[in-house]
KEPATOR-840343 format. One record per residue (C-alpha): residue number from 1; residue in three letters; x, y, z. Coordinates in pm, whole numbers. Example, Ala and Ser with C-alpha at 12.3 -4.5 7.8 and 13.67 -1.06 7.14 Angstrom:
! KEPATOR-840343
[atom 1, 'ALA', [1230, -450, 780]]
[atom 2, 'SER', [1367, -106, 714]]
//
This chain:
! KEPATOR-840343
[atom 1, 'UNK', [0, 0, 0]]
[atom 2, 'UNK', [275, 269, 75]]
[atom 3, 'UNK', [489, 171, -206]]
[atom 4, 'UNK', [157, 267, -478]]
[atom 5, 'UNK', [121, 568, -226]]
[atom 6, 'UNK', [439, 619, -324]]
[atom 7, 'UNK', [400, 627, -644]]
[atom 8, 'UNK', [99, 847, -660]]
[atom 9, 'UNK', [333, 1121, -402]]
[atom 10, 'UNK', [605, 1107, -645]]
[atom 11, 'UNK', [404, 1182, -1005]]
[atom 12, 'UNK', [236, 1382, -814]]
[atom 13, 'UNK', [591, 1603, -716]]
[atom 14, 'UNK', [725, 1548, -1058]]
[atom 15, 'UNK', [405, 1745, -1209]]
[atom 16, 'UNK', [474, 2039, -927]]
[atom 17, 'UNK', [826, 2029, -1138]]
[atom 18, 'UNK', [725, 2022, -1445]]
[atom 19, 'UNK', [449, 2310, -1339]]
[atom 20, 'UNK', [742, 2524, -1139]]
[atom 21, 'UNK', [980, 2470, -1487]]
[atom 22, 'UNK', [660, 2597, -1665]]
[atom 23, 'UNK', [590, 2945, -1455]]
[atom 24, 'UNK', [963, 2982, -1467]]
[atom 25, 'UNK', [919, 3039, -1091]]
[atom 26, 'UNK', [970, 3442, -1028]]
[atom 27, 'UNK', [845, 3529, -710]]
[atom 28, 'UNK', [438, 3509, -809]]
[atom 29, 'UNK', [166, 3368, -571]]
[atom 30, 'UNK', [148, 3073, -824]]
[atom 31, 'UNK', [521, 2971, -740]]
[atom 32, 'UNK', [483, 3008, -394]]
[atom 33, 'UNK', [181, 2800, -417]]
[atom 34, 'UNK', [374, 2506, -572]]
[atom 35, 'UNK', [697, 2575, -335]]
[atom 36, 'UNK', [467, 2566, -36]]
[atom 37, 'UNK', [284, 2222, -184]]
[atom 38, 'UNK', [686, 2081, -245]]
[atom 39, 'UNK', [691, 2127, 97]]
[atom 40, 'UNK', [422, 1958, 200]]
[atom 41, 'UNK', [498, 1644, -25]]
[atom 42, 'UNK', [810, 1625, 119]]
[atom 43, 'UNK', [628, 1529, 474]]
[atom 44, 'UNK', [376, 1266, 257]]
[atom 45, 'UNK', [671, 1100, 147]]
[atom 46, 'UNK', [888, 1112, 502]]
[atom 47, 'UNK', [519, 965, 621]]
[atom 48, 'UNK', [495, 696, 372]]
[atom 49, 'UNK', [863, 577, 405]]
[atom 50, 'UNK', [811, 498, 774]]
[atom 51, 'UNK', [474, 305, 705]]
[atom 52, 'UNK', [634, 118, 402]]
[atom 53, 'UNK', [994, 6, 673]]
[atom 54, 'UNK', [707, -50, 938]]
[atom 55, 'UNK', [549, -280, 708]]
[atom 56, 'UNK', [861, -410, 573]]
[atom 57, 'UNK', [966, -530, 978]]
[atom 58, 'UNK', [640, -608, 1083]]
[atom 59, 'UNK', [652, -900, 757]]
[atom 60, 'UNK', [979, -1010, 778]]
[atom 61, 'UNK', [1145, -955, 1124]]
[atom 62, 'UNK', [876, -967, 1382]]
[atom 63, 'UNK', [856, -1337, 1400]]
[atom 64, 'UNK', [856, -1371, 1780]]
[atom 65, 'UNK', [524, -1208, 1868]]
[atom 66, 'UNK', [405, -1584, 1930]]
[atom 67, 'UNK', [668, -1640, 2128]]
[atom 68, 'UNK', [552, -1301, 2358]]
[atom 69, 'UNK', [202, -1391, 2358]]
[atom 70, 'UNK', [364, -1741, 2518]]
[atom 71, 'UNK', [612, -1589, 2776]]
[atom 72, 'UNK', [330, -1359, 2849]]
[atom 73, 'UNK', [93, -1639, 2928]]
[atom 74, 'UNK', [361, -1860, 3114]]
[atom 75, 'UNK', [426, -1506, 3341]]
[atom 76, 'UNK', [38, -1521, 3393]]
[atom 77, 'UNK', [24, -1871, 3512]]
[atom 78, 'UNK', [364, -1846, 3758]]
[atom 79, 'UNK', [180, -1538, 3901]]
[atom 80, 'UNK', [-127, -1748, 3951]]
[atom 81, 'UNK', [31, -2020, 4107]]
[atom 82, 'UNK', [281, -1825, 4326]]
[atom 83, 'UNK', [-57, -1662, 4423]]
[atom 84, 'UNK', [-182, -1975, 4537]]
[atom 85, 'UNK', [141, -2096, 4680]]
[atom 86, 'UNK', [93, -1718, 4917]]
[atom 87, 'UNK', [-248, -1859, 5014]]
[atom 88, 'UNK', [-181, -2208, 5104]]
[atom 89, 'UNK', [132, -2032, 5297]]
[atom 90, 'UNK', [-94, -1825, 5467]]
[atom 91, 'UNK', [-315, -2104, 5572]]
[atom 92, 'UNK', [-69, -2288, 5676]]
[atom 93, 'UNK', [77, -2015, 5959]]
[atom 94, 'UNK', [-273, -1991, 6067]]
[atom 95, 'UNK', [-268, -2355, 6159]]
[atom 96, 'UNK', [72, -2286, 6349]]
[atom 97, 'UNK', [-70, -2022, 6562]]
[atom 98, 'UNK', [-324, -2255, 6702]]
[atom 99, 'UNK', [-100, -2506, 6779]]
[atom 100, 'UNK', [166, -2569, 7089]]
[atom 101, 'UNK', [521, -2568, 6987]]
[atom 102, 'UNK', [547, -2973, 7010]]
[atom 103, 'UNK', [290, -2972, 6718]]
[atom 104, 'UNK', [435, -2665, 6552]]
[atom 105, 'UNK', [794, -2893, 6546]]
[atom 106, 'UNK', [604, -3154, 6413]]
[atom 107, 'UNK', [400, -3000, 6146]]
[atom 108, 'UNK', [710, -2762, 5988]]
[atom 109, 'UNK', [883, -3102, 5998]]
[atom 110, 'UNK', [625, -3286, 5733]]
[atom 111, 'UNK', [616, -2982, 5571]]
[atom 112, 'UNK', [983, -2943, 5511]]
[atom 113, 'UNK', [1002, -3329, 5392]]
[atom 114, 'UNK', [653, -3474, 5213]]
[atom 115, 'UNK', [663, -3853, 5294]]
[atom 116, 'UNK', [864, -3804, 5623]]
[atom 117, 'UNK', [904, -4154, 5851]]
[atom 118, 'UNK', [788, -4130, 6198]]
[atom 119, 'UNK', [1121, -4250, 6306]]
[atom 120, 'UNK', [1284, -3970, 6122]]
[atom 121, 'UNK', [990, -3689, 6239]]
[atom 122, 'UNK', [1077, -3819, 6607]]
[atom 123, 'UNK', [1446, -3738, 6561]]
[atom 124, 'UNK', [1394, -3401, 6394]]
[atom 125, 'UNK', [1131, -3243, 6634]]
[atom 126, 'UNK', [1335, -3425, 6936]]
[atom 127, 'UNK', [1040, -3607, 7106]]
[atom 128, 'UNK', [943, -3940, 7185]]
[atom 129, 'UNK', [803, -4218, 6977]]
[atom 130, 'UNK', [445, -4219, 7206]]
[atom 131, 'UNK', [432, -3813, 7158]]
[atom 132, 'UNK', [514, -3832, 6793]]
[atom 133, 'UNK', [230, -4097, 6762]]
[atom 134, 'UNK', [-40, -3928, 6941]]
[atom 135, 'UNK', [17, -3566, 6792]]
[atom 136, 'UNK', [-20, -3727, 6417]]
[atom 137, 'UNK', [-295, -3921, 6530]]
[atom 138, 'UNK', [-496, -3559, 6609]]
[atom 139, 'UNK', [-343, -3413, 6293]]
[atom 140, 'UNK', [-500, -3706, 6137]]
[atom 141, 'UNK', [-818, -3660, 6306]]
[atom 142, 'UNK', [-871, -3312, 6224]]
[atom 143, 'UNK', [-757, -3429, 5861]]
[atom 144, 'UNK', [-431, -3262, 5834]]
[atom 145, 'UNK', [-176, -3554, 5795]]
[atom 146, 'UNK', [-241, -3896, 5619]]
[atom 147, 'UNK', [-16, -4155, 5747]]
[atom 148, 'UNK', [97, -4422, 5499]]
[atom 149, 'UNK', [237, -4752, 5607]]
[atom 150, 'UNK', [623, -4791, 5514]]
[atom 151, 'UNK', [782, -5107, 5716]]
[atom 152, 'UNK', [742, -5143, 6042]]
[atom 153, 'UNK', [727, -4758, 6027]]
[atom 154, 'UNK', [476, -4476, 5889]]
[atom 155, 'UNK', [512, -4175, 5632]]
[atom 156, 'UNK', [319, -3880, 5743]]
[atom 157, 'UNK', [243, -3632, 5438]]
[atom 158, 'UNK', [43, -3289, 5440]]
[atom 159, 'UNK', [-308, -3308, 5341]]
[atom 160, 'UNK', [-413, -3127, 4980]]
[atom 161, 'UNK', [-577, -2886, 5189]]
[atom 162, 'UNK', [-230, -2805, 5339]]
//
């Protein structure tokens, strides 16, 4: 489109020539008239180069706007999710609060490692075997641990809702 633009601005500027040649341009009101339209064809065609090399990068260099829409929509979604990861963080410190600092120890423990052994959990929040037992059988009441048999031993993991 701006290349038979083009061509229309430039026969166009070649007839203000020939017209100009014609009047033998003295300093009349027509030769001002065509000096002040030269003028003004001079901006057309400054206008009409930049839409013809926008044109000309927008078809042959601007390949990656797929790959923008893409990292825009992967940005979106981490966003989302590290929105989500906030809440479930937030729940989770609201649980803490209610809880006495043997069941905090044991609680940040599972957290820290999903699929934790009891005999590890006793070791890491330093209290005994019967303790360890009846705090994750609460948390298990109240549905905030599942327990899963592993050996002679358990692993304790979060609930989805934590």
């Amino acid at each position: 489109m701006s290349i038979v633009l083009g061509f229309i601005m430039f026969s166009y500027m070649n007839r203000l020539t020939l017209q100009e040649k014609q009047n033998n341009c003295n300093p009349t009101k027509e030769c001002q008239q065509v000096k002040s339209l030269f003028g003004l064809s001079h901006i057309a065609v400054g206008f009409l180069a930049f839409i013809f090399a926008l044109g000309f990068y927008l078809l042959f260099f601007n390949k990656d706007a797929k790959t923008s829409n893409a990292l825009h929509d992967d940005i979106l979604k981490e966003l989302h999710e590290q929105k989500i990861q906030k809440k479930a963080e937030d729940k989770f410190n609201l649980l803490l609060r209610a809880l006495d600092e043997n069941e905090k120890k044991v609680l940040t423990s599972i957290k820290e490692q999903q699929g934790i052994t009891q005999s590890t959990l006793k070791y890491r929040a330093n209290l005994s075997k019967a303790k360890i037992s009846q705090i994750l059988g609460d948390f298990e009441k109240k549905n905030i641990v599942a327990r899963k048999a592993k050996g002679k031993t358990y692993e304790v993991f979060l609930t989805e809702d934590f």
